[in-house]
DOVOVEX-863155 format. One line per 2 residues: number of its first residue (from 1); their letters; for each residue x, y, z of N, C-alpha, C. Coordinates in steps of 0.02 Angstrom, whole numbers, plus 50000, padded with zeros to 5 digits. Atoms other than C-alpha are relative to their C-alpha. Layout:
<recs>
NUM = a = X/Y/Z/X/Y/Z/X/Y/Z  ...
</recs>
This chain:
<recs>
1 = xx = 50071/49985/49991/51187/48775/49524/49958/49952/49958  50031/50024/50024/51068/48666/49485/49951/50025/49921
3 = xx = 50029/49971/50057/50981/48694/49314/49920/49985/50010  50074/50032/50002/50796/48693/49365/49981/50072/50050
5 = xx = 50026/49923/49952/50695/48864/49432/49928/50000/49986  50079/49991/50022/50513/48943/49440/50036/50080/49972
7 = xx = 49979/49940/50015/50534/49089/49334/49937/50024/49996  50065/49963/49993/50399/49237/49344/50000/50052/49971
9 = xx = 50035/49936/50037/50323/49365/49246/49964/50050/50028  50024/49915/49966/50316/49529/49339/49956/50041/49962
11 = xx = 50058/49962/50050/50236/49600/49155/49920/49984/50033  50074/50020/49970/50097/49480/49202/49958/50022/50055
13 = xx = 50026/49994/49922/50056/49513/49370/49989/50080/49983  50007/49933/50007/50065/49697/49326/49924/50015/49938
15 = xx = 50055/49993/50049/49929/49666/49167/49949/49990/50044  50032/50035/49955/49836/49558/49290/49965/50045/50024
17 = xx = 50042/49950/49985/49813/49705/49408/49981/50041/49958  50007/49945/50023/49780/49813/49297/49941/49997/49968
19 = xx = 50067/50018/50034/49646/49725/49209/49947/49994/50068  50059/50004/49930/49571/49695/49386/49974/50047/50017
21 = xx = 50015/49926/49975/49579/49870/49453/49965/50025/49964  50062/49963/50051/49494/49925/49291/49960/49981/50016
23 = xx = 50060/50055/49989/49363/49797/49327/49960/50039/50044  50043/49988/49939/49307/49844/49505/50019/50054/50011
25 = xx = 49999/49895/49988/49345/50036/49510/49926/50020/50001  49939/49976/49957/49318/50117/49620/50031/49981/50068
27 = xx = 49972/50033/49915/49351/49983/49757/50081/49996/49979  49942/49992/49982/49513/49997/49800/50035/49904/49990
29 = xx = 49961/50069/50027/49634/49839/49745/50063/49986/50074  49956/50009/49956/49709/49748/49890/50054/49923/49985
31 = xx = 49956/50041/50018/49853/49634/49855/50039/49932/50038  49989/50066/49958/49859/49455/49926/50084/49979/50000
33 = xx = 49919/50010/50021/50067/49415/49935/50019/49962/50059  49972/50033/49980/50050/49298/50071/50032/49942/49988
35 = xx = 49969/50048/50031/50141/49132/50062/50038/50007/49960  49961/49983/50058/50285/49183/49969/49964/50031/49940
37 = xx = 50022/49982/50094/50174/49275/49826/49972/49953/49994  50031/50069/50046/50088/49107/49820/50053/49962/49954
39 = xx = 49960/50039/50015/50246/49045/49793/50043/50035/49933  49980/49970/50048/50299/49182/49654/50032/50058/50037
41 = xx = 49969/49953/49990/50397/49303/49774/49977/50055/50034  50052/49926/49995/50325/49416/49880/50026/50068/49999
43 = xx = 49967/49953/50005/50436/49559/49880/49988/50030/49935  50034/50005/50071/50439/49547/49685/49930/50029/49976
45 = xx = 50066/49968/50017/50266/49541/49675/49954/50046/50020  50031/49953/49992/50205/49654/49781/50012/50075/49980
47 = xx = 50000/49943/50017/50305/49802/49707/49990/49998/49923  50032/50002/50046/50240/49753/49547/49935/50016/49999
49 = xx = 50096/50000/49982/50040/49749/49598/50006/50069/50002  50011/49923/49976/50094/49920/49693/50000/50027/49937
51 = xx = 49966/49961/50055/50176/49976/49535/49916/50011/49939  50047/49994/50051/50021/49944/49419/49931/50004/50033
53 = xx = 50051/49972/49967/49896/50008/49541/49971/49971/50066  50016/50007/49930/49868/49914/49696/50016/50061/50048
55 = xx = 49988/49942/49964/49832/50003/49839/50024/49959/50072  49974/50046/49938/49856/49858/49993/50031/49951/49993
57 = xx = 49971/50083/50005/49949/49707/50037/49960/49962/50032  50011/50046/49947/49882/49585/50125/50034/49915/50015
59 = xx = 49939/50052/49995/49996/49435/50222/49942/49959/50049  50056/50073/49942/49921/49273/50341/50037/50049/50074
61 = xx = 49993/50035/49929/50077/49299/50473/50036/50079/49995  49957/49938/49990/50182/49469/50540/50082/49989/49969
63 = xx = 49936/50031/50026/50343/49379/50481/50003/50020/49949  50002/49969/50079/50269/49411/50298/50008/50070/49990
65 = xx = 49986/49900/49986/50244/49592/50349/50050/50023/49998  49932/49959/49987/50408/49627/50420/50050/49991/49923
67 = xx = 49964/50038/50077/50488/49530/50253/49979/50065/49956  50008/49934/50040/50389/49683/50141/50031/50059/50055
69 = xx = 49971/49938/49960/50434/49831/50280/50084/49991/49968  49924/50013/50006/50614/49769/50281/50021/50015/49931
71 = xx = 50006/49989/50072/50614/49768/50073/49982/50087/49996  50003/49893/49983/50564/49969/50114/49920/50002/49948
73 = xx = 50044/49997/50021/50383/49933/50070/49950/50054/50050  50031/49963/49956/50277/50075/50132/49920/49977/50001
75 = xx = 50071/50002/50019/50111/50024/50077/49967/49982/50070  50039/50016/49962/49972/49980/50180/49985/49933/49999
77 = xx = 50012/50087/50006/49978/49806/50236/49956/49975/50050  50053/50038/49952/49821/49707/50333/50039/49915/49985
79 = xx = 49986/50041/49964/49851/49582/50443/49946/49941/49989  50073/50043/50026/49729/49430/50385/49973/49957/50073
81 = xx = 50014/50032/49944/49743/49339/50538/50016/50024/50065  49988/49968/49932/49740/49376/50739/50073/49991/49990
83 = xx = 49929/49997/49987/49907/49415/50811/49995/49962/50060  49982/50044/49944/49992/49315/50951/50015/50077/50043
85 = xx = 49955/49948/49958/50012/49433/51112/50066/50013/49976  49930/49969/50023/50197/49434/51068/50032/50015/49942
87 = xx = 49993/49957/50063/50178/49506/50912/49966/50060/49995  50035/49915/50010/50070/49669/50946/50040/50017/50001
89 = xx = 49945/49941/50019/50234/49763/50970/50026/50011/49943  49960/49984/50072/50301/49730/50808/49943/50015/49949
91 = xx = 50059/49966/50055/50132/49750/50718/49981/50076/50023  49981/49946/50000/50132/49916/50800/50071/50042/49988
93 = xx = 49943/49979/50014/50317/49960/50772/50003/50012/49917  49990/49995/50089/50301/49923/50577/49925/50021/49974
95 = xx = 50057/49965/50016/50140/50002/50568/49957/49977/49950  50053/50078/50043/50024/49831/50509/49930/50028/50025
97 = xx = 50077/49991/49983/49836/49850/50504/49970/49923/50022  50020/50048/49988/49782/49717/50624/49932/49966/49978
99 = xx = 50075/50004/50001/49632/49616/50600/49970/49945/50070  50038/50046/49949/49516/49552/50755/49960/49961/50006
101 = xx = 50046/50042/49996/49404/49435/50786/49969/49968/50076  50013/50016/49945/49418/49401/50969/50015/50048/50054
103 = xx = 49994/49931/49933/49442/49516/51148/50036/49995/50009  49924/50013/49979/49596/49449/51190/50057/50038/49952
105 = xx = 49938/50001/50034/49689/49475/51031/49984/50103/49999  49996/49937/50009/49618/49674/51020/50030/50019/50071
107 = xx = 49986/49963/49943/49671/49693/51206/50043/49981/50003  49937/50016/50001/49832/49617/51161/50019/50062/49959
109 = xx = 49973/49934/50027/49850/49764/51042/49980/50061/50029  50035/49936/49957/49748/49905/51155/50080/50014/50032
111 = xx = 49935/49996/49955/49915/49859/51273/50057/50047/49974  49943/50005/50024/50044/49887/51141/50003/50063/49957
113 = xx = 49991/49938/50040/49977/50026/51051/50040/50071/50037  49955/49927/49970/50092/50205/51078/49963/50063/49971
115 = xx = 50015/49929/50049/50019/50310/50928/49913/49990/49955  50052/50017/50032/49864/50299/50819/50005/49951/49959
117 = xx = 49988/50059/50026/49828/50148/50758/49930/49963/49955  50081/50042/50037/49672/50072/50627/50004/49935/50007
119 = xx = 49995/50071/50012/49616/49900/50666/49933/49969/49944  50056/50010/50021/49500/49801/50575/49948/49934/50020
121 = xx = 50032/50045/49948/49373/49681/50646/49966/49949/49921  50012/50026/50029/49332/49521/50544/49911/49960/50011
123 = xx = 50058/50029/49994/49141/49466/50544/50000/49922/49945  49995/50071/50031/49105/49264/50517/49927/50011/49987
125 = xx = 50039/49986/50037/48966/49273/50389/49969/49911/49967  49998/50080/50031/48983/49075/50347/50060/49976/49978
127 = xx = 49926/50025/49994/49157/49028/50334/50010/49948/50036  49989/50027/49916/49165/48961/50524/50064/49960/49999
129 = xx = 49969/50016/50015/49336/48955/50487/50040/50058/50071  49984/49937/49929/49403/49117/50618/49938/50035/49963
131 = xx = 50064/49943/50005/49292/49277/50627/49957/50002/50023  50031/49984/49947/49187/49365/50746/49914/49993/50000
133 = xx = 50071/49981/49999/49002/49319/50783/49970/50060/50002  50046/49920/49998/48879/49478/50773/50017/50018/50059
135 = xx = 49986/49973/49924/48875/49487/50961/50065/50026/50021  49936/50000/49971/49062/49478/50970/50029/50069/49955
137 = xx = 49976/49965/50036/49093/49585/50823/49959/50059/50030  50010/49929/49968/48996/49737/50891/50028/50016/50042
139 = xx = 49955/49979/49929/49068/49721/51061/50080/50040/49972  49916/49996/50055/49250/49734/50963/49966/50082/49966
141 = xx = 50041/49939/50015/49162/49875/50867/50016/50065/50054  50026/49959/49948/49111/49964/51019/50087/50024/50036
143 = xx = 49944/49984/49978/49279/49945/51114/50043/50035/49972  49959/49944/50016/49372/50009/50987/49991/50079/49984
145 = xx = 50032/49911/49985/49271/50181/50965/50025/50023/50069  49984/50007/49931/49301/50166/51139/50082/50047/50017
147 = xx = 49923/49977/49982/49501/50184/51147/50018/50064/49974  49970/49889/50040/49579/50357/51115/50073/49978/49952
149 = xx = 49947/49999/50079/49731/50288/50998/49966/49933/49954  49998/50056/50044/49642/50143/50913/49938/50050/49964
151 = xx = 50056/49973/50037/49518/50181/50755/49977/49938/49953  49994/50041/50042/49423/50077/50648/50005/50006/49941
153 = xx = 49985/50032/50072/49499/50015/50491/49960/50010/49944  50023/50048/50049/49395/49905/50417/49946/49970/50021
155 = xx = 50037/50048/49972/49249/49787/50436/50000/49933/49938  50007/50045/50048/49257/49626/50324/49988/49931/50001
157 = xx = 50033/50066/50005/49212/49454/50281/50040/49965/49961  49966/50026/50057/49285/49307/50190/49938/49948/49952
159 = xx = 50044/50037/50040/49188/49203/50041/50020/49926/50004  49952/50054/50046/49225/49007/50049/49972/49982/49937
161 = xx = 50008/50030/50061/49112/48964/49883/49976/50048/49967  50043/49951/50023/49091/49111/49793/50007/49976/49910
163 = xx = 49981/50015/50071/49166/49041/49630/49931/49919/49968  50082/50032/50016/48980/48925/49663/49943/49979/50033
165 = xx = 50061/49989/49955/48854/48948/49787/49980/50079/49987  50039/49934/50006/48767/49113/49716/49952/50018/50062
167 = xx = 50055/49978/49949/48627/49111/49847/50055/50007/50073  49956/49991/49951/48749/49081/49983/50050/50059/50001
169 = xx = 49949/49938/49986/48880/49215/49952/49947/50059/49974  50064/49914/49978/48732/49360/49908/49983/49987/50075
171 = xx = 50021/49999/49897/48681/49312/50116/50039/50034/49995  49944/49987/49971/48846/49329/50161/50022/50090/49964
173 = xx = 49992/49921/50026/48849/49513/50060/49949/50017/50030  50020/49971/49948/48707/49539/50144/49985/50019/50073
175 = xx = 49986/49988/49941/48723/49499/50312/50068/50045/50037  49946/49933/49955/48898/49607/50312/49972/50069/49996
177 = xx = 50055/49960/50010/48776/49754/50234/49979/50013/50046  50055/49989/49942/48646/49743/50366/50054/50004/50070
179 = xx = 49971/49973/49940/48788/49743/50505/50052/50068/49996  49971/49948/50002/48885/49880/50447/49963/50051/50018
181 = xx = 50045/49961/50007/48737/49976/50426/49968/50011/50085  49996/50033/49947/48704/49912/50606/50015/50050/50058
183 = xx = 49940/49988/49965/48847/49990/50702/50031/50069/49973  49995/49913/50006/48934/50157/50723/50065/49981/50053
185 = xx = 50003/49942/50052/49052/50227/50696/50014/49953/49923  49989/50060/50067/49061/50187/50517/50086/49961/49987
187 = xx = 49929/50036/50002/49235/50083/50462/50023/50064/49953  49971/49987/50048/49350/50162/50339/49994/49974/49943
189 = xx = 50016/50027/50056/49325/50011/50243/49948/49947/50003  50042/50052/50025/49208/49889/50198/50033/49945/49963
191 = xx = 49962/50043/50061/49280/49717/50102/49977/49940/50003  50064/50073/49972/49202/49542/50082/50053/49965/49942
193 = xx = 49972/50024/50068/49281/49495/49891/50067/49978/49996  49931/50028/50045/49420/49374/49830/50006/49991/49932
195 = xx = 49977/49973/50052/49461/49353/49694/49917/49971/49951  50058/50018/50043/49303/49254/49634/49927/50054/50016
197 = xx = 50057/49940/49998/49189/49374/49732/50015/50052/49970  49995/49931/50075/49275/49532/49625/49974/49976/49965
199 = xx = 50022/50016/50081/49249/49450/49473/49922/49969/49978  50067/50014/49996/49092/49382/49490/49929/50027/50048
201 = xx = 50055/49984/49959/48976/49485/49610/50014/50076/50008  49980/49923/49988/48994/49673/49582/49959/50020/50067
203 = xx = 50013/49956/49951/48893/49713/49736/50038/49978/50066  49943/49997/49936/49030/49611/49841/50050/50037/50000
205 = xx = 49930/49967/49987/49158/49721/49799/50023/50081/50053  49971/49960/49952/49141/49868/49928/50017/50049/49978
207 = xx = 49956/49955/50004/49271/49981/49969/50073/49974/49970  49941/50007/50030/49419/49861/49914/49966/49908/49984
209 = xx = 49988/50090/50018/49439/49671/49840/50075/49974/50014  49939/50024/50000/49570/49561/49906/50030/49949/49941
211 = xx = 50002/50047/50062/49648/49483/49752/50063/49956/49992  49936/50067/49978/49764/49314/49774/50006/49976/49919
213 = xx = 49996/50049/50068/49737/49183/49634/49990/50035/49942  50009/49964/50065/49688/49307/49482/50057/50025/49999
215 = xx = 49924/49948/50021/49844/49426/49515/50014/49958/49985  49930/50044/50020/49950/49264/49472/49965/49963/49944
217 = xx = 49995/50034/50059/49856/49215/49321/49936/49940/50001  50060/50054/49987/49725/49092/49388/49938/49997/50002
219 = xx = 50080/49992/50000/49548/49088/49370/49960/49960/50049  50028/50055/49939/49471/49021/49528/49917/49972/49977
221 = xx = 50087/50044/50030/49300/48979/49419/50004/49991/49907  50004/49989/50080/49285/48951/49220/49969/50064/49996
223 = xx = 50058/49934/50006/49139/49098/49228/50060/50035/50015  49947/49935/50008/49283/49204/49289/50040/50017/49927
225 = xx = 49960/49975/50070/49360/49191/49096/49945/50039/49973  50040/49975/50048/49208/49275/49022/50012/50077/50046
227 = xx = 49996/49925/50003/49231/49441/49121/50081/50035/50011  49918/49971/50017/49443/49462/49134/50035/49959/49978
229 = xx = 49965/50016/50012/49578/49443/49040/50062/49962/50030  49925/50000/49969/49735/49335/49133/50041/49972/49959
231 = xx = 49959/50012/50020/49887/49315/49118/50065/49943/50034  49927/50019/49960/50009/49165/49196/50047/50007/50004
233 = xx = 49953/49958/49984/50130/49247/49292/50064/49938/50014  49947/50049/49979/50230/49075/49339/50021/49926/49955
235 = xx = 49983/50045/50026/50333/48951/49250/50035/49956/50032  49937/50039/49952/50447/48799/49327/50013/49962/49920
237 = xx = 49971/50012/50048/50576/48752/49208/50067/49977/50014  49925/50063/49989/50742/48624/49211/50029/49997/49926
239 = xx = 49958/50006/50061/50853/48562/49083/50023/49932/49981  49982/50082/50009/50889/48374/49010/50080/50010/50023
241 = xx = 49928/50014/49988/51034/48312/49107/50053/49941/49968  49976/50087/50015/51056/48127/49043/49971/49988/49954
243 = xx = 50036/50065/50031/51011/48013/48916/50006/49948/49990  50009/50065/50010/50977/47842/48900/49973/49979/49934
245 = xx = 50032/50055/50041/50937/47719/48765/49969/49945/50022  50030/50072/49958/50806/47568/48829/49987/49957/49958
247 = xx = 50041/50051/50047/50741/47440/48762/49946/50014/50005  50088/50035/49982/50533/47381/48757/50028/49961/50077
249 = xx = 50028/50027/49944/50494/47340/48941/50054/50008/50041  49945/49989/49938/50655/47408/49036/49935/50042/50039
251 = xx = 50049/49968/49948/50557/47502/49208/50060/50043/50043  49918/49935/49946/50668/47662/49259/49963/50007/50057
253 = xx = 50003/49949/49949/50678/47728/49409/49975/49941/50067  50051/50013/49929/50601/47692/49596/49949/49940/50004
255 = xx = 50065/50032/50001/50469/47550/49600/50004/49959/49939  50013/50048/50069/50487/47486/49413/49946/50017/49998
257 = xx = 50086/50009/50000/50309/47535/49406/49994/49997/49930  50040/49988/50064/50292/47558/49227/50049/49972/49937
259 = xx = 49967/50018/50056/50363/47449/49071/50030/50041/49951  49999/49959/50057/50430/47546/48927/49946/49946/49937
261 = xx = 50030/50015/50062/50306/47505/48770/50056/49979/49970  49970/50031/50060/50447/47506/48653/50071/50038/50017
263 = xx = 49931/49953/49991/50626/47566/48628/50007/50048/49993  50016/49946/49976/50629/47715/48689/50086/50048/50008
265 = xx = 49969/49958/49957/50738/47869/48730/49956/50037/50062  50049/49982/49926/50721/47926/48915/50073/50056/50014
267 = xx = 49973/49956/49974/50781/48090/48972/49992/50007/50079  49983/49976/49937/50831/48130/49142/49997/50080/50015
269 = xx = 50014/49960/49990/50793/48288/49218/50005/50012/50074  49963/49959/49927/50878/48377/49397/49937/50056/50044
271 = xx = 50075/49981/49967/50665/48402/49476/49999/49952/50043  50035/50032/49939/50586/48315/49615/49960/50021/50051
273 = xx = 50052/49954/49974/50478/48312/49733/50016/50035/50052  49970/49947/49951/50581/48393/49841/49973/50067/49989
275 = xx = 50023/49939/50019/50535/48532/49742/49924/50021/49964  50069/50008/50013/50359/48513/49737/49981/49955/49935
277 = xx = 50015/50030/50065/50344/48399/49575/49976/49930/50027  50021/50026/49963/50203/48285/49654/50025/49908/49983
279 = xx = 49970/50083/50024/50259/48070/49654/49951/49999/49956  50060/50037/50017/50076/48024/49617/49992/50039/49913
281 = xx = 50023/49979/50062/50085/48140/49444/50016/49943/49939  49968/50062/50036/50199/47977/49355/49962/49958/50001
283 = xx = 50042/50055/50004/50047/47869/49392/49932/50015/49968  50076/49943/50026/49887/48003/49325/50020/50013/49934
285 = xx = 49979/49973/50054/49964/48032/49167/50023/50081/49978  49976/49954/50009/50062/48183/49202/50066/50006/49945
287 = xx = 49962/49975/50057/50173/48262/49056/50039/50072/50029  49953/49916/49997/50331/48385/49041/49981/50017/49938
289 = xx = 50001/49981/50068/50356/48494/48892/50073/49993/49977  49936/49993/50023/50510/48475/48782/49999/50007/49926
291 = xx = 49996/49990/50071/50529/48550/48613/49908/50018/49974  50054/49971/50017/50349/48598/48639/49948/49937/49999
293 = xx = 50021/50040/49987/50280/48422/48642/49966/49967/50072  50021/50013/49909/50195/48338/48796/50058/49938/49999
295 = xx = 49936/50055/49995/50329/48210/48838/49962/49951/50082  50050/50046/49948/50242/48069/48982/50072/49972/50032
297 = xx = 49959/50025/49959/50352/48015/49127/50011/49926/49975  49981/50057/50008/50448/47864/49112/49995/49967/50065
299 = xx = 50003/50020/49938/50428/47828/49305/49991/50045/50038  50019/49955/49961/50411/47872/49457/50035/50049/50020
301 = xx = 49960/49930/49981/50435/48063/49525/50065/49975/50081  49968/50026/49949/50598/48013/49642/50005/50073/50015
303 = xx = 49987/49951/49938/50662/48164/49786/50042/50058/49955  49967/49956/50043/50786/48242/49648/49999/49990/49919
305 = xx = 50008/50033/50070/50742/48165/49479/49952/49991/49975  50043/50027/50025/50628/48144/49352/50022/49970/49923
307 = xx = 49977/50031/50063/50635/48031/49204/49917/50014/49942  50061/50024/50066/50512/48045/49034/50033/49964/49950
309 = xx = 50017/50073/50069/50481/47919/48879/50018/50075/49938  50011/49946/50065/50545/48046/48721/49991/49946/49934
311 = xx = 49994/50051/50036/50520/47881/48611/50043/49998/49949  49934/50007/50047/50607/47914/48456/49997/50081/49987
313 = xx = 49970/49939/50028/50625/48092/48453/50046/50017/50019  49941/49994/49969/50776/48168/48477/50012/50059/50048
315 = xx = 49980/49945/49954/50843/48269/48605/50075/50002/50038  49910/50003/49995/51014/48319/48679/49993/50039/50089
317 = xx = 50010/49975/49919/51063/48361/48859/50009/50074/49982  49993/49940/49978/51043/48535/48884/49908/50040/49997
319 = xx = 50080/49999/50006/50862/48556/48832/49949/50016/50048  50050/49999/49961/50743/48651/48897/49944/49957/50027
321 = xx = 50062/50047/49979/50597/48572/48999/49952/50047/50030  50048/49963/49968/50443/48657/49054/49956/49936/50036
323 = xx = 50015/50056/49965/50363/48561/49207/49915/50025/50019  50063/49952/49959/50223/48702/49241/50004/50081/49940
325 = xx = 50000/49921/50047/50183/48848/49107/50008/49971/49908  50005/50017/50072/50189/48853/48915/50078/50001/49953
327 = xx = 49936/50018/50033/50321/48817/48784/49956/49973/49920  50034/50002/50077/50276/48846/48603/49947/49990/50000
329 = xx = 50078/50010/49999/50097/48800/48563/49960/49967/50061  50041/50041/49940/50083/48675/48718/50004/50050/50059
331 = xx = 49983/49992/49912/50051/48713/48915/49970/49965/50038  50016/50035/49942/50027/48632/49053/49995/50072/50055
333 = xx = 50020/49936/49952/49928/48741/49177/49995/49983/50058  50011/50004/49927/49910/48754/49356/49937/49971/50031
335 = xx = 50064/50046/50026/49737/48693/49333/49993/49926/49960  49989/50079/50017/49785/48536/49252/50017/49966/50046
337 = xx = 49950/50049/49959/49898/48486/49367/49947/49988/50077  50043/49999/49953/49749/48532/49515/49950/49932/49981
339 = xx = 50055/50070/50011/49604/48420/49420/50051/49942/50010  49990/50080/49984/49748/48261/49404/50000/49979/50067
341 = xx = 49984/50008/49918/49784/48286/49584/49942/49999/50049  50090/49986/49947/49597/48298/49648/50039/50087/50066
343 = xx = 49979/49953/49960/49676/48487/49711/49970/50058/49971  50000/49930/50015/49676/48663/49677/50044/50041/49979
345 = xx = 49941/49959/50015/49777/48789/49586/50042/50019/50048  49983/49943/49920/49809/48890/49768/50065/49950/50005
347 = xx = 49959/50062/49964/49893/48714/49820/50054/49999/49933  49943/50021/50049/49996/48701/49666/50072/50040/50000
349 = xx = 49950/49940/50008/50077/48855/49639/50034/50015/50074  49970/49996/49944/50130/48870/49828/50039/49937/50008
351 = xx = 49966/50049/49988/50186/48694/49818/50081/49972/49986  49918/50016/50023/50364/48736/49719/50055/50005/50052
353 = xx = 49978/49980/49920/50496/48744/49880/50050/50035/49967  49945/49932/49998/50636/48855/49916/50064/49948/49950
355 = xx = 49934/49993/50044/50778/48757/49811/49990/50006/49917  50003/49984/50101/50704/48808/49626/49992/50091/50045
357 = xx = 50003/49905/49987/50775/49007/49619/49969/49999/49984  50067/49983/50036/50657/49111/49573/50033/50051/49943
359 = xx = 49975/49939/50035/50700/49226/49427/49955/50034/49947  50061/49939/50028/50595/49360/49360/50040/50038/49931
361 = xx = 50021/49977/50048/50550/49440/49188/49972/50061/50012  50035/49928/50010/50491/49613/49161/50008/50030/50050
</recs>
């Protein structure tokens, strides 16, 4: 087995919610776990969230769904995106809360439904990403009052800049407002808030907040550190396999891109970008941790390898490495690694692939 994993902190994710749910009580805490957990496990994490007070899941695809059902997850899981006709049967079989946006995809589920069923209808507020114009969203509305086993859900919205367009995301809280208010019969739920609208706009938060990037530790705005506490739930961590002695101006690895300064020790390390550890970080001045130090690539990120410069300190193969998370006084955050990359946390943390296990804490 390779010596290199993302290990995760279930404590965390469990403080996380817990500090959230306090936060926005009494909206209801819905639990984002698509994309693998954001790349931290979704199985894992969602009976953690449940465990420390979530009350929903929410996934992109039905695949993610069936993955929690199958795991013997009972909770209440929404469907973020339309379904394909040949998936209403199984989003009615495993008893998923669809969400609509168009006529087709609710009369793909009208078909399929057997028993009572809540959908929820998505209104586009400024996104114009999916989600139902006014006109379209009442019709949807209307139809489903309409059916004798369907009920509605939900009615909700998504934020794209809430973490910094203030005037823009208050509209968008109030134009879902003024259509709820609108329309009849009322929803079950109301929901507009991610994780930056919870934390920053108490009158987006509704009946529930969907919460992605905070459960795992991330702060999708600086202003989000002044009203909760987090905690990073994810580490990626390897082990020195090799060492070398160089001279001044040997060029390891791929390309030669980069001289050594001086005589150097260079550790080897069993990462790549196979496993999300981006090329372009060996050229931005990306750093591992070893012994708690920042340690600077010696070259470039190759497919299974990475090399750093330990100059004259010492180190021995077996040695921890932290590539992502903290290690004694230093860390390298998920947010670092977003600004070198001109990216985003979201993109980071989803970016580790399936051959680093995952192995969980708490």
């Amino acid at each position: 087995m390779r010596p290199s994993w993302v290990e995760v902190d279930l404590d965390a994710i469990r403080h996380n919610v817990a500090e959230i749910a306090k936060l926005v009580a009494p909206a209801k805490f819905c639990a984002v776990v698509k994309a693998d957990g954001y790349g931290h496990g979704d199985v894992p994490v969602a009976e953690a969230a449940l465990g420390a007070g979530a009350d929903w899941l929410a996934v992109a695809t039905v695949g993610e769904a069936v993955r929690l059902r199958e795991a013997g997850i009972e909770a209440p899981i929404l469907l973020l995106s339309e379904v394909a006709e040949e998936d209403a049967a199984s989003v009615v079989a495993q008893s998923l809360t669809p969400t609509v946006y168009s006529l087709p995809a609710l009369e793909a589920i009208s078909a399929a439904v057997t028993a009572p069923l809540a959908v929820q209808v998505k209104l586009d507020t400024g996104m114009h990403r999916v989600g139902a114009d006014l006109e379209t969203a009442s019709d949807l509305v209307t139809r489903i009052a309409d059916h004798e086993l369907l009920e509605l859900g939900g009615i909700w919205t998504h934020f794209p800049s809430a973490e910094g367009e203030t005037d823009f995301t208050e509209g968008q809280v109030k134009q879902l407002s003024e259509f709820v208010a609108g329309v009849g019969p009322s929803p079950k739920l109301v929901h507009a808030a991610n994780s930056a609208g919870a934390l920053l706009y108490p009158d987006a938060r509704f009946d529930m907040v969907r919460i992605g990037l905070a459960m795992y530790g991330c702060l999708p705005s600086p202003a989000c550190g002044d009203v909760v506490s987090l905690q990073p739930a994810m580490r990626v961590v390897s082990k020195v396999v090799h060492i070398k002695r160089l001279p001044a101006g040997a060029r390891p690895t791929y390309g030669r891109i980069r001289p050594l300064e001086r005589e150097s020790t260079v550790a080897t390390i069993p990462i790549g970008y196979a496993d999300g550890i981006t090329r372009r970080l060996a050229k931005i001045g990306g750093a591992v941790l070893i012994g708690g130090v920042r340690r600077p690539y010696a070259g470039i990120v190759t497919m299974d390898q990475i090399v750093v410069d330990m100059g004259d300190d010492p180190v021995e193969v077996g040695d921890q490495v932290v590539l992502l998370g903290a290690q004694g006084d230093e860390e390298i955050s998920a947010d670092e690694w977003a600004e070198r990359l001109d990216s985003v946390s979201w993109e980071i943390l989803c970016g580790f692939g399936p051959r680093l296990p995952r192995r969980y804490r708490g």
